[in-house]
C-alpha positions as a Markdown table, in Angstrom:
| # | Residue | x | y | z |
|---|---|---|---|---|
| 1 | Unk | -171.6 | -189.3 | 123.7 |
| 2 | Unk | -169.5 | -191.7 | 125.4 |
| 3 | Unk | -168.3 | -194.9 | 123.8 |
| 4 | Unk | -170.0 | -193.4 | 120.4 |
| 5 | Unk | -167.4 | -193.8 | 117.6 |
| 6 | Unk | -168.2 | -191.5 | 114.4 |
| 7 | Unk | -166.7 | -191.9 | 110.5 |
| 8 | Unk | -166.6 | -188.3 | 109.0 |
| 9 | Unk | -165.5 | -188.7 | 105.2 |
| 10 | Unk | -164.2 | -186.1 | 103.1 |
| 11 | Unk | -162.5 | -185.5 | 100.2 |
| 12 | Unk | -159.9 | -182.7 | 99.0 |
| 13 | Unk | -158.2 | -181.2 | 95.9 |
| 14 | Unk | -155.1 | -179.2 | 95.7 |
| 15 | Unk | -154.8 | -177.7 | 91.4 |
| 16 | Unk | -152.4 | -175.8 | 90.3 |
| 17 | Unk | -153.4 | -173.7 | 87.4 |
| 18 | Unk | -150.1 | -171.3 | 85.6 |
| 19 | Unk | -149.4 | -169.7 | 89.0 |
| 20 | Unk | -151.8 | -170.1 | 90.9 |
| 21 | Unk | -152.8 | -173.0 | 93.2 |
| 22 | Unk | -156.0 | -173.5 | 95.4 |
| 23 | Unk | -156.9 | -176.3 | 97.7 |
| 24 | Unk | -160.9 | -177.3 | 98.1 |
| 25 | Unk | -162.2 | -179.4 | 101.1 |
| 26 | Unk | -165.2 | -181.0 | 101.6 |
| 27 | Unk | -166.2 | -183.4 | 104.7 |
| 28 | Unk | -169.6 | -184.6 | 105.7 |
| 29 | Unk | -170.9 | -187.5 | 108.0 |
| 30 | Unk | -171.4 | -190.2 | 107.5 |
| 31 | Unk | -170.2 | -189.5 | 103.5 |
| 32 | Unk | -169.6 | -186.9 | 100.7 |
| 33 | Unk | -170.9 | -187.1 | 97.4 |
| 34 | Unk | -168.0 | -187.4 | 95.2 |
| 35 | Unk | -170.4 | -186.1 | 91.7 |
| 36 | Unk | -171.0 | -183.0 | 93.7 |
| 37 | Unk | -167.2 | -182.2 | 95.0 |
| 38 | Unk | -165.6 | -182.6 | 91.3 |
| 39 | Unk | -168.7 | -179.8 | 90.2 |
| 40 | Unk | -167.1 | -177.7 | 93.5 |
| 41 | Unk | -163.8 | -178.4 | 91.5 |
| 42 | Unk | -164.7 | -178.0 | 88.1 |
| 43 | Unk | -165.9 | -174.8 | 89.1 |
| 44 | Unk | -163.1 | -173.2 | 91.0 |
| 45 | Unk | -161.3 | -174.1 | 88.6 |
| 46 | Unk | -162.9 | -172.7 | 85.8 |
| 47 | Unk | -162.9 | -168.9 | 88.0 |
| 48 | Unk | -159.0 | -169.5 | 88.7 |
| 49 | Unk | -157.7 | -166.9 | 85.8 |
């Protein structure tokens, strides 16, 4: 679309747990829902051995 301007939000981790370290991304328009990215966090984490 021309002359359209767009706002894409997004959030991202990067955890280190002992040795390991894992990045997690999320991006949406027009925004992200923050409770629902620390649950994608919480749970990564919790798989990371």
């Amino acid at each position: 679309m021309k002359g359209a301007h767009y706002t894409v939000m997004s959030y991202y981790a990067v955890v280190r747990k002992g040795s390991v370290i894992f990045a997690v991304l999320e991006t949406d328009y027009p925004s992200v829902s923050l409770s629902q990215f620390r649950g994608f966090v919480v749970r990564a984490y919790a798989k990371v051995k």
